[in-house]
Backbone atoms as SQL, in Angstrom:
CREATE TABLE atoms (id INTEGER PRIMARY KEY, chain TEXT, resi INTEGER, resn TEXT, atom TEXT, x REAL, y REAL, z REAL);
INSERT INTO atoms VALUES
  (1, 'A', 1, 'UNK', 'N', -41.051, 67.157, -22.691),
  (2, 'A', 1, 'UNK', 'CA', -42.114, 67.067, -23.674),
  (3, 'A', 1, 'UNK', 'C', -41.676, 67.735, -24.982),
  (4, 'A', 2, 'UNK', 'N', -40.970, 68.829, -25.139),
  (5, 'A', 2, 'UNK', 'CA', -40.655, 69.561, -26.209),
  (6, 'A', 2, 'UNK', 'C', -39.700, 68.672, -26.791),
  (7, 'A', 3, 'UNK', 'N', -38.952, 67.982, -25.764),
  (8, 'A', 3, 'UNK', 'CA', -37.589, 67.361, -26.920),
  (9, 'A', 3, 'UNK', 'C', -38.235, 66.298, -27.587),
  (10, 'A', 4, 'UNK', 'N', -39.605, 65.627, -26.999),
  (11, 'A', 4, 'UNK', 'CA', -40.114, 64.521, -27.529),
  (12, 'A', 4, 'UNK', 'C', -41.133, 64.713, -28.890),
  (13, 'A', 5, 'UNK', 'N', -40.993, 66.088, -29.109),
  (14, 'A', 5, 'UNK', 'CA', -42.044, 66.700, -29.970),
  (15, 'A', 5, 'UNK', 'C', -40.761, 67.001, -31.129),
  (16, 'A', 6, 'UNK', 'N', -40.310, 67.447, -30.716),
  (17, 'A', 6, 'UNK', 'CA', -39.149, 67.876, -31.794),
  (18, 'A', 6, 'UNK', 'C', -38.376, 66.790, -32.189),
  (19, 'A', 7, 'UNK', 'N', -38.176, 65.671, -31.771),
  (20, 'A', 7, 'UNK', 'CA', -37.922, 64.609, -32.122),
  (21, 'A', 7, 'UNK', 'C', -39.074, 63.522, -33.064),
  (22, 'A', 8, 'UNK', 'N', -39.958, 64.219, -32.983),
  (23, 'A', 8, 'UNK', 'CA', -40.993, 63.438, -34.099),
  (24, 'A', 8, 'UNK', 'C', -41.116, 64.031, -34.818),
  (25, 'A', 9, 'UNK', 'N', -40.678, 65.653, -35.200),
  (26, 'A', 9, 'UNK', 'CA', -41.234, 66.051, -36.316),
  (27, 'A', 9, 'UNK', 'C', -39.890, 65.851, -37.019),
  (28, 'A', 10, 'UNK', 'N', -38.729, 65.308, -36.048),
  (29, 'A', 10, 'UNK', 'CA', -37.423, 65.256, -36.899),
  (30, 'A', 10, 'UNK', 'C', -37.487, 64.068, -37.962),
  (31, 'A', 11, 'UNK', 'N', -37.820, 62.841, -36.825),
  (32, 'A', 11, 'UNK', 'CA', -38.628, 61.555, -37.411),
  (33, 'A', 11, 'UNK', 'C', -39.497, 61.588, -38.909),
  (34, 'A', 12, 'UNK', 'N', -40.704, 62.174, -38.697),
  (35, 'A', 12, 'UNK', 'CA', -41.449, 62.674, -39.908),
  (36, 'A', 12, 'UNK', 'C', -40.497, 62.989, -41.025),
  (37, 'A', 13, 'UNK', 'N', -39.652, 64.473, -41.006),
  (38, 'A', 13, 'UNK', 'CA', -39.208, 64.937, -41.972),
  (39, 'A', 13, 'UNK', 'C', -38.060, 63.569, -42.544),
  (40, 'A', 14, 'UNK', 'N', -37.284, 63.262, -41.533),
  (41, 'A', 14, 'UNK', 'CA', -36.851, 62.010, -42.190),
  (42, 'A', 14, 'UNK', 'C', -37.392, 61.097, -43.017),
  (43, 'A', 15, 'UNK', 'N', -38.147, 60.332, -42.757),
  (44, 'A', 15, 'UNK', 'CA', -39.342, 59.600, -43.116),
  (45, 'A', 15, 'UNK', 'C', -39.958, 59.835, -44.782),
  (46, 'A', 16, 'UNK', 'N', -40.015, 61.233, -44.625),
  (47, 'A', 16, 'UNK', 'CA', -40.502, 61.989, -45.869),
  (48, 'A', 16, 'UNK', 'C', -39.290, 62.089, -46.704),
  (49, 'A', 17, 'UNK', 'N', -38.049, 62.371, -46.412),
  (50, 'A', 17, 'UNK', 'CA', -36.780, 62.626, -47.324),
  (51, 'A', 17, 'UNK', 'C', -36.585, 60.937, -47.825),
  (52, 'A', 18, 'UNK', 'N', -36.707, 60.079, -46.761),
  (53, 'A', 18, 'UNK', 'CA', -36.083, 58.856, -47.723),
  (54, 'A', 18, 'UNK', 'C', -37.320, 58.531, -48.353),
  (55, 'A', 19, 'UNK', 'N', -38.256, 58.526, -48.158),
  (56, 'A', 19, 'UNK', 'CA', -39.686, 57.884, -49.269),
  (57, 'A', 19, 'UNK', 'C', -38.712, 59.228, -50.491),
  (58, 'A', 20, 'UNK', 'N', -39.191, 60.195, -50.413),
  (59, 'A', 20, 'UNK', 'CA', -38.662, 61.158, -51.929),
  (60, 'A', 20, 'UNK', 'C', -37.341, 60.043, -52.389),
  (61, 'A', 21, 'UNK', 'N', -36.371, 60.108, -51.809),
  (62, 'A', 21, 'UNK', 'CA', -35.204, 59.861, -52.202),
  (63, 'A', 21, 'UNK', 'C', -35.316, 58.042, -53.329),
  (64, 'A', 22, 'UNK', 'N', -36.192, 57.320, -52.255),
  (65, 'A', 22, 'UNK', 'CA', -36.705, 56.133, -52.802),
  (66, 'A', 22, 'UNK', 'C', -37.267, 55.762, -54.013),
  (67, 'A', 23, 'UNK', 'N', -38.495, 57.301, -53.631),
  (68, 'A', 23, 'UNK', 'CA', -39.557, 57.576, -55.222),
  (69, 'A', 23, 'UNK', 'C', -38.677, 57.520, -56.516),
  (70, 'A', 24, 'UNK', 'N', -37.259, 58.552, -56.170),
  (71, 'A', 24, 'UNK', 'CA', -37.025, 58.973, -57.601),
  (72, 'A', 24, 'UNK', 'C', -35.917, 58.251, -58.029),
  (73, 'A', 25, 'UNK', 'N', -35.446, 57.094, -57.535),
  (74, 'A', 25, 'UNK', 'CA', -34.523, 56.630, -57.739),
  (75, 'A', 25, 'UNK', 'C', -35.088, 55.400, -58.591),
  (76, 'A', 26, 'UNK', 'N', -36.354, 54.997, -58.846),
  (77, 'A', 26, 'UNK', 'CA', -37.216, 54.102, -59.377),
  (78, 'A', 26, 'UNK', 'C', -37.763, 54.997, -60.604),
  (79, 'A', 27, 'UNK', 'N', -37.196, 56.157, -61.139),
  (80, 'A', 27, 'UNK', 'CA', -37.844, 57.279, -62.165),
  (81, 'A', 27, 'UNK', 'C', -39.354, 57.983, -61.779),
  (82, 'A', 28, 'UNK', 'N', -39.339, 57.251, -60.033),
  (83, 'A', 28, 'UNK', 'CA', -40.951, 57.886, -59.884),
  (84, 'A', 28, 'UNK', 'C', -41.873, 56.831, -60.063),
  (85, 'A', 29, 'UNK', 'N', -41.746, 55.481, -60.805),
  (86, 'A', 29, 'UNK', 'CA', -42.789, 54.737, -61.012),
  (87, 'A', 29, 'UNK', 'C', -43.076, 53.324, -60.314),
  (88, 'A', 30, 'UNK', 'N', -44.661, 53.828, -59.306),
  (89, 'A', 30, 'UNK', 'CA', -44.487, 52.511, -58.645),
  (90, 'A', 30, 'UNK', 'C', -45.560, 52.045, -59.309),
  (91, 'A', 31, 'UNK', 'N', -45.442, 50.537, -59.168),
  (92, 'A', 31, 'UNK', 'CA', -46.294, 49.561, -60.145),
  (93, 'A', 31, 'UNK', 'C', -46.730, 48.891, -59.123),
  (94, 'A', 32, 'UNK', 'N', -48.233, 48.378, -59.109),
  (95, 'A', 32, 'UNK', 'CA', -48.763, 47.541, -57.814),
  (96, 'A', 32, 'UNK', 'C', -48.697, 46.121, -58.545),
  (97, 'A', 33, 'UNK', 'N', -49.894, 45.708, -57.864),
  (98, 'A', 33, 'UNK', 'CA', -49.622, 43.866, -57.794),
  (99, 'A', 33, 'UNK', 'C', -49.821, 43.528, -59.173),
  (100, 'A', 34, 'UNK', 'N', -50.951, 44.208, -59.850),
  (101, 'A', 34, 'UNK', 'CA', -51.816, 43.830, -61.011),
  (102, 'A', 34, 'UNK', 'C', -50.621, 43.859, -62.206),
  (103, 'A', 35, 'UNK', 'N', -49.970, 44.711, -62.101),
  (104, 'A', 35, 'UNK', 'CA', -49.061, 44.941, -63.492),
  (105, 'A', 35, 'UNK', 'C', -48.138, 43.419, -63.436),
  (106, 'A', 36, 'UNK', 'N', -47.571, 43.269, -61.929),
  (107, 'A', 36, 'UNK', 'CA', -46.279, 42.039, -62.120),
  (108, 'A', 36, 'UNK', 'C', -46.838, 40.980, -62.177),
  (109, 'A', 37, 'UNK', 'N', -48.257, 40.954, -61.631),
  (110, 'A', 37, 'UNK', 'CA', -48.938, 39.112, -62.020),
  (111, 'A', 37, 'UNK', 'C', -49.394, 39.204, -63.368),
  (112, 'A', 38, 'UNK', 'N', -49.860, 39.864, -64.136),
  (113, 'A', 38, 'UNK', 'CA', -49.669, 40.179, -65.646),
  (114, 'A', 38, 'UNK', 'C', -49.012, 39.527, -66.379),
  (115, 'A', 39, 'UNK', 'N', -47.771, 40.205, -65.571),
  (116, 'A', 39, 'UNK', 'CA', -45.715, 39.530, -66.421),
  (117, 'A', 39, 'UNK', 'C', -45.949, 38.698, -66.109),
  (118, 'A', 40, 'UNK', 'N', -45.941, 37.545, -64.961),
  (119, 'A', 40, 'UNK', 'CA', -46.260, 36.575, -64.840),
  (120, 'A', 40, 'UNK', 'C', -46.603, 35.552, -65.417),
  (121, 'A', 41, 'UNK', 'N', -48.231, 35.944, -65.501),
  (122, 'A', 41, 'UNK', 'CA', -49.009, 35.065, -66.382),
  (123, 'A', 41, 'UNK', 'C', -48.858, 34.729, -68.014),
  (124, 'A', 42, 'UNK', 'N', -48.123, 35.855, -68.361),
  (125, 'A', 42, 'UNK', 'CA', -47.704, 35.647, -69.478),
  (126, 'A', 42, 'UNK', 'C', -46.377, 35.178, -69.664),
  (127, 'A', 43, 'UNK', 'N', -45.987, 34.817, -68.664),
  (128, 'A', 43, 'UNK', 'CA', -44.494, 33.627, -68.945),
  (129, 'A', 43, 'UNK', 'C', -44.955, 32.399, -68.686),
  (130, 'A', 44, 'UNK', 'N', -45.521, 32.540, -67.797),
  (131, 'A', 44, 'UNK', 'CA', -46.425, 31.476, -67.548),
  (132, 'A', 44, 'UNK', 'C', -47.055, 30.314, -68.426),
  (133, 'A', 45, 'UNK', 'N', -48.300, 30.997, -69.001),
  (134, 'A', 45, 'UNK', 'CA', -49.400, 30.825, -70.027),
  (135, 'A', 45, 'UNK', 'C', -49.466, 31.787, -71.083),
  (136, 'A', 46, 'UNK', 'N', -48.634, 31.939, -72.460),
  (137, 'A', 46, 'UNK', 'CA', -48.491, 33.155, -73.141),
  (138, 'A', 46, 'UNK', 'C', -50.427, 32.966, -73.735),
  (139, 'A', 47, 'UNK', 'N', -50.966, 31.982, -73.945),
  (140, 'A', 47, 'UNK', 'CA', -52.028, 32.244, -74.625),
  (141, 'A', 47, 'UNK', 'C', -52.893, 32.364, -73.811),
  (142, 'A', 48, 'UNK', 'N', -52.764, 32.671, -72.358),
  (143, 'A', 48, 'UNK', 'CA', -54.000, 32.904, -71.284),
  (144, 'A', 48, 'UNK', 'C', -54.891, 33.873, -71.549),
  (145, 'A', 49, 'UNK', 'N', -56.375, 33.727, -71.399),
  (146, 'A', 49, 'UNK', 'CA', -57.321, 34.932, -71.831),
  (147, 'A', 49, 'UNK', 'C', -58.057, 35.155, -70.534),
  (148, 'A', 50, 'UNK', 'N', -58.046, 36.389, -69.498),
  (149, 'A', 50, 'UNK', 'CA', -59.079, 36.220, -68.501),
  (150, 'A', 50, 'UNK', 'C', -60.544, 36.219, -68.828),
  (151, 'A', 51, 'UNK', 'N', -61.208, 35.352, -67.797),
  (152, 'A', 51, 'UNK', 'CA', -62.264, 35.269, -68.015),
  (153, 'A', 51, 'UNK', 'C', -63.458, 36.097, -67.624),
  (154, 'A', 52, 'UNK', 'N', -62.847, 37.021, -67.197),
  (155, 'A', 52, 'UNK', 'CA', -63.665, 38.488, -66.161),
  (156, 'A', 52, 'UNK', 'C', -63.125, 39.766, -66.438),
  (157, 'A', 53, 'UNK', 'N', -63.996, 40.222, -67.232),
  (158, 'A', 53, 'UNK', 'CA', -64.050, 42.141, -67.522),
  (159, 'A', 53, 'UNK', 'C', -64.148, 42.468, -66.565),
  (160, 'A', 54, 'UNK', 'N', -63.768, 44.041, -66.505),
  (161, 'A', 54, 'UNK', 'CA', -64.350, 44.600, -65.193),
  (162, 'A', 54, 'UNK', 'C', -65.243, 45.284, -65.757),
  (163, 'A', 55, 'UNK', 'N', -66.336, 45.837, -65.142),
  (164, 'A', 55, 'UNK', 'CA', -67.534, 46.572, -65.238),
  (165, 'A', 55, 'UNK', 'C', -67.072, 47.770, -65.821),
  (166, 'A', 56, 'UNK', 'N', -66.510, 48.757, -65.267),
  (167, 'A', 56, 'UNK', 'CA', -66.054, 50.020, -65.722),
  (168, 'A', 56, 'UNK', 'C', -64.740, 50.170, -65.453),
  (169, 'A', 57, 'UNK', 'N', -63.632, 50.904, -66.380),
  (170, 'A', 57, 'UNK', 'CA', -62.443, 51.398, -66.082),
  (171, 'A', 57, 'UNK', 'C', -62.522, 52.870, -65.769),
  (172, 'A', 58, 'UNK', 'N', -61.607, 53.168, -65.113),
  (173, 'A', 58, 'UNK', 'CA', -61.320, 54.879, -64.614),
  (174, 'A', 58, 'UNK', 'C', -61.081, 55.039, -65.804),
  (175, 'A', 59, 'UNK', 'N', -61.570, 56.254, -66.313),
  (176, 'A', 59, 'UNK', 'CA', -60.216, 57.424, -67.862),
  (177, 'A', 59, 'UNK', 'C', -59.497, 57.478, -67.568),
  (178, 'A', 60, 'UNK', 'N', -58.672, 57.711, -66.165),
  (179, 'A', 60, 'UNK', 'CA', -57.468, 57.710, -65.793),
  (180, 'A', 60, 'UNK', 'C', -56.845, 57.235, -64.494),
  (181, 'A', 61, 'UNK', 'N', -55.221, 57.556, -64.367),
  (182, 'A', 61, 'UNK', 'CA', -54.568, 56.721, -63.502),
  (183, 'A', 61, 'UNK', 'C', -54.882, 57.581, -62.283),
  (184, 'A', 62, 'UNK', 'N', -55.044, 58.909, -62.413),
  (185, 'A', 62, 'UNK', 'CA', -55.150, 59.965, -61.561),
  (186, 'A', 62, 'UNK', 'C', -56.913, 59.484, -60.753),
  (187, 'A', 63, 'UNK', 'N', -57.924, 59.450, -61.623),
  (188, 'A', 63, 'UNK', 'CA', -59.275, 58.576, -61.081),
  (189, 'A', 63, 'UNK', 'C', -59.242, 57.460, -60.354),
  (190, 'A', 64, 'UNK', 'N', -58.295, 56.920, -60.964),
  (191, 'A', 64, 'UNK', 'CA', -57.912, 55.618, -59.992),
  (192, 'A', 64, 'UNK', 'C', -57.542, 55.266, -58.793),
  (193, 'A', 65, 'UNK', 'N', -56.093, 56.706, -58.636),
  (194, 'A', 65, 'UNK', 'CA', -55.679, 56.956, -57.197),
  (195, 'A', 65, 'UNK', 'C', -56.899, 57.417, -56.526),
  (196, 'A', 66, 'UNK', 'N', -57.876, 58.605, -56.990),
  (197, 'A', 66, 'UNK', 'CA', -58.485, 58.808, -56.182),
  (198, 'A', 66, 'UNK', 'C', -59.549, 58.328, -55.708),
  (199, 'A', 67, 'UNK', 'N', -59.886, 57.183, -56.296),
  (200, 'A', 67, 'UNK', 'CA', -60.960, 56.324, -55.696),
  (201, 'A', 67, 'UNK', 'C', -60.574, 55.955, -54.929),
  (202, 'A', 68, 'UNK', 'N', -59.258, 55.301, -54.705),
  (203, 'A', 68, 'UNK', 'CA', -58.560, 53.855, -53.859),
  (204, 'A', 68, 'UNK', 'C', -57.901, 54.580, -52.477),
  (205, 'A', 69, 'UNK', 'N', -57.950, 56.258, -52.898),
  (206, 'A', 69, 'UNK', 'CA', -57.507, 56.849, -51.541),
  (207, 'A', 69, 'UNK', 'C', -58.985, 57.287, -51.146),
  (208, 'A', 70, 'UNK', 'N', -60.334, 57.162, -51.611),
  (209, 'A', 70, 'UNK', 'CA', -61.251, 57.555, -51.198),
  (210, 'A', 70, 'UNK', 'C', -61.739, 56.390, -50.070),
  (211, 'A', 71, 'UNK', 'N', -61.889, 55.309, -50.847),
  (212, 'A', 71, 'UNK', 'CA', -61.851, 54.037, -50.413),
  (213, 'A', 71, 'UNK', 'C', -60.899, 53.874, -48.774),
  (214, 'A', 72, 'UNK', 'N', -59.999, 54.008, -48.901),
  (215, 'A', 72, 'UNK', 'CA', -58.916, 53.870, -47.747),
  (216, 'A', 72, 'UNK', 'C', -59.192, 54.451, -47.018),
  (217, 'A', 73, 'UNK', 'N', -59.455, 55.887, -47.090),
  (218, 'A', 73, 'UNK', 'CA', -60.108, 56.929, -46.079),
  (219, 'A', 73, 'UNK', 'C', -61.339, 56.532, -45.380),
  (220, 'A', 74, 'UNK', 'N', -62.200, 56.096, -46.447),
  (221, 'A', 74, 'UNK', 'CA', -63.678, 55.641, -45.564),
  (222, 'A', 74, 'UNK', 'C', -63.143, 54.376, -44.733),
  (223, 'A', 75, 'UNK', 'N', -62.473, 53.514, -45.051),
  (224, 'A', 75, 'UNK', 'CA', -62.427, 52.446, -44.558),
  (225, 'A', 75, 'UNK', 'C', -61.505, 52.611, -43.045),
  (226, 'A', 76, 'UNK', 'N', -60.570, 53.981, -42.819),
  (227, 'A', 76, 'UNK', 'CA', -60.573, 54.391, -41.726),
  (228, 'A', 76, 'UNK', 'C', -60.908, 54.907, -40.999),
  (229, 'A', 77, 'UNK', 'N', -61.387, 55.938, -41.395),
  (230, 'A', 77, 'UNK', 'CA', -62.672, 56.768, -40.782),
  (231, 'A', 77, 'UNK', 'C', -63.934, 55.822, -40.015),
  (232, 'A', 78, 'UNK', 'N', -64.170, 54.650, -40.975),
  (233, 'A', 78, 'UNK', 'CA', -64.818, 53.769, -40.128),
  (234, 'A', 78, 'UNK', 'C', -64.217, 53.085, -38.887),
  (235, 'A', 79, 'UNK', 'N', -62.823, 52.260, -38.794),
  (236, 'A', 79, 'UNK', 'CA', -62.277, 51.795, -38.620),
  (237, 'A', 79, 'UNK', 'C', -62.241, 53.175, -37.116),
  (238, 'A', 80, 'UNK', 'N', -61.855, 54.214, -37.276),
  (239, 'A', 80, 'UNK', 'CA', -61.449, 54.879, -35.792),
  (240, 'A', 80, 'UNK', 'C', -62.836, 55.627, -35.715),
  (241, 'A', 81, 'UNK', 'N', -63.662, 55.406, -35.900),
  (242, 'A', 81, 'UNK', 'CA', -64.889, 55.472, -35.400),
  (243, 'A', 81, 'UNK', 'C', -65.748, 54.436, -34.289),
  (244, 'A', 82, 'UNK', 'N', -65.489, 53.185, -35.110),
  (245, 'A', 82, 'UNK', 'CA', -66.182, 52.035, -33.961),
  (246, 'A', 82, 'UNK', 'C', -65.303, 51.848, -32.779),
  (247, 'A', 83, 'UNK', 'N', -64.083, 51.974, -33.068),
  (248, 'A', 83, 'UNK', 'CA', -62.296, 51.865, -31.831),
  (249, 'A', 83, 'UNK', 'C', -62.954, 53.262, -31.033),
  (250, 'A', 84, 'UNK', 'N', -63.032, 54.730, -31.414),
  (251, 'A', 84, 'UNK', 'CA', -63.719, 55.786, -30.504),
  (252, 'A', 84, 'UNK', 'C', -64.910, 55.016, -29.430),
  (253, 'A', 85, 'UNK', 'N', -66.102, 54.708, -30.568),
  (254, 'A', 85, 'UNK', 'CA', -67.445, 54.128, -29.537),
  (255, 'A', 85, 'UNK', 'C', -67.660, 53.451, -29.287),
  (256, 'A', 86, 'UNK', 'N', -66.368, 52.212, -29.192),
  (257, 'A', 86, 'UNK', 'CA', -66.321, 51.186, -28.097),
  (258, 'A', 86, 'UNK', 'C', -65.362, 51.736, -27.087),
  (259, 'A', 87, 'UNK', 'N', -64.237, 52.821, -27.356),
  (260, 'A', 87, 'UNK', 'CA', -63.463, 53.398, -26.165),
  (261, 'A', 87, 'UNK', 'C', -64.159, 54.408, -25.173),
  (262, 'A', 88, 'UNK', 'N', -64.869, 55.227, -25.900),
  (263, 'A', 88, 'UNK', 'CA', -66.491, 55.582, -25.202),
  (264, 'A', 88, 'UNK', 'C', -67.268, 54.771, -24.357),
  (265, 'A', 89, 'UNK', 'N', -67.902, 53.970, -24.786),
  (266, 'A', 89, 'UNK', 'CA', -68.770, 53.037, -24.017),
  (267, 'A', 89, 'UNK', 'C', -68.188, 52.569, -22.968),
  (268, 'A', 90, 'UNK', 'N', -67.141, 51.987, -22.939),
  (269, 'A', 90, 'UNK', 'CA', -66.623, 50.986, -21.738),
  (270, 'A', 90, 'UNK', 'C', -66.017, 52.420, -21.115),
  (271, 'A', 91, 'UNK', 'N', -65.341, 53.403, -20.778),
  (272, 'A', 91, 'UNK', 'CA', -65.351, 54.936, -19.903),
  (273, 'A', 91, 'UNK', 'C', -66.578, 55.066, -19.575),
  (274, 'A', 92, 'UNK', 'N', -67.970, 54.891, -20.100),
  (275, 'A', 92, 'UNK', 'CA', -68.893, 55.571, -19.755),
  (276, 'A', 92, 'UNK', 'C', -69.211, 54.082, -18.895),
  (277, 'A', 93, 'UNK', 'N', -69.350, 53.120, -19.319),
  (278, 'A', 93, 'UNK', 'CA', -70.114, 52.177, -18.601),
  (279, 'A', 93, 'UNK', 'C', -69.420, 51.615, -17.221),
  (280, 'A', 94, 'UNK', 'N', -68.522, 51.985, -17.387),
  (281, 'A', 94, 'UNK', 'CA', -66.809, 52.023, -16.225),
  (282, 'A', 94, 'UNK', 'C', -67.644, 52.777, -14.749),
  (283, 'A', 95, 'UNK', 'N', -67.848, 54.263, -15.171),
  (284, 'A', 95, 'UNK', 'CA', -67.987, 55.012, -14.402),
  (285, 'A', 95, 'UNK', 'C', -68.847, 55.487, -14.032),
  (286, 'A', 96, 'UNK', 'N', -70.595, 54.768, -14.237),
  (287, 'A', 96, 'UNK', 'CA', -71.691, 55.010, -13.845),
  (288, 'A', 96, 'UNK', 'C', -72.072, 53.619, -13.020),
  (289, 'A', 97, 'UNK', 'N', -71.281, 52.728, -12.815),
  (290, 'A', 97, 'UNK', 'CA', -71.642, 51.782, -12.278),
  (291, 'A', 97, 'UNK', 'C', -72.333, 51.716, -10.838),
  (292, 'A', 98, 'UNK', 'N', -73.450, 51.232, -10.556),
  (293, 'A', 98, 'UNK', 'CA', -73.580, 51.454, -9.351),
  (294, 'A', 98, 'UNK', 'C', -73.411, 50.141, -8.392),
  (295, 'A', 99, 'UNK', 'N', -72.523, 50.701, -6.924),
  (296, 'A', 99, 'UNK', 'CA', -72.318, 49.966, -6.130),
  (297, 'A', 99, 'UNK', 'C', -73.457, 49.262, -5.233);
């Protein structure tokens, strides 16, 4: 059990050195979908105008992450919540059964 424990946190720290190593070899900057379909569209269609504002922008990029990791979080937190009280239910309904 110990070698299998110490072997995941070896895993982890690995894991963590090549993401760093990855990060900074890109100057640090990752760009999601929205920026390269952008480039895109403008090779594309240089005179394209979208037809949809968004409601509100973040002030910043930092607001942004933290919505979208707020977002992600709830959406797991939900996600291993209903997986718990359906793994609950069927143990409980398993073992009160009567013969």
């Amino acid at each position: 059990m110990k070698k299998r424990t110490i072997g995941l946190i070896t895993l982890c720290i690995a894991i963590m050195g090549l993401s760093l190593i990855i990060g900074t070899a890109n100057g640090g900057e990752f760009g999601g979908a929205d920026g390269q379909i952008e480039e895109v569209i403008d090779e594309v269609s240089p005179g394209y105008t979208p037809w949809f504002k968004s409601v509100w922008t973040p002030p910043s990029s930092e607001i942004e992450s933290l919505l979208f990791a707020a977002q992600a979080s709830l959406g797991a937190g939900f996600i291993g919540y209903y997986i718990g009280k359906k793994k609950n239910a069927k143990a409980y309904n398993g073992s009160c059964q009567k013969e």
